[in-house]
N, C-alpha and C positions, 0 to 999 in steps of 0.2 A: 188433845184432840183425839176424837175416834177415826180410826180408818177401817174400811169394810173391806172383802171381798177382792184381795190383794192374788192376784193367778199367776203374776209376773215378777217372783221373787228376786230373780237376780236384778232385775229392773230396781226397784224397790231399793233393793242395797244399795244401787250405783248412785239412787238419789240421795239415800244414807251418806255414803261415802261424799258426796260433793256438798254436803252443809259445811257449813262455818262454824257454826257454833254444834254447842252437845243436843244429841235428841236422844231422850232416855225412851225404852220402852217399862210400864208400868205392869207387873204382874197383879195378879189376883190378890196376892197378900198384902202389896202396895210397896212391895221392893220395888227398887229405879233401876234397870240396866242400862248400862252406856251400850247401845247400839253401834255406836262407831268405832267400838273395841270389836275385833273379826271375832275372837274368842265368843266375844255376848253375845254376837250372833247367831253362831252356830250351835251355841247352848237353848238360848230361848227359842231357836226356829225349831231346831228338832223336837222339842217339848211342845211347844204351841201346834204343827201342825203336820199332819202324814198323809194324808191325800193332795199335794200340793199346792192347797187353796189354803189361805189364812183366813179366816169369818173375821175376824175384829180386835185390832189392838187397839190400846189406849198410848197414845205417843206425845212427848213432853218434848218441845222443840222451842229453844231459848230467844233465836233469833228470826226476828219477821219474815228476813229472805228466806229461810229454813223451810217456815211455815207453808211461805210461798210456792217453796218448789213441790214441797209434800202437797196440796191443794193440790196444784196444777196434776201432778203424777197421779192424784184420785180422778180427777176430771177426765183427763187425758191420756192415762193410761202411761 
């Protein structure tokens, strides 16, 4: 799944943080980060983004409730 226009980073992680299963983030090359490793985190945010706004990840998330909560958190903020 594509996410857009993500302004609420720590937000974002705590919904990272509360999956069940793995949600990888997808690089450009098409490496898989584990996002729920804090290390991948802070490797790929600071590469991905320096005005505090993220434009657009590509995010791999195994389990529907996963999916879920990431939907609603695009919806909803």
């Amino acid at each position: 799944m594509k996410v857009q226009n993500i302004t609420n980073i720590e937000k974002f992680f705590k919904v990272i943080d509360s999956c069940e299963g793995k949600v990888e983030l997808v690089t450009g090359e098409g490496d898989r980060l584990n996002l729920k490793s804090k290390l991948s985190q802070y490797v790929s945010m600071a590469n991905i983004f320096s005005d505090g706004t993220i434009d657009e990840l590509e995010l791999i998330a195994y389990e529907p409730a996963d999916i879920d909560k990431l939907v609603n958190f695009m919806v909803n903020g």
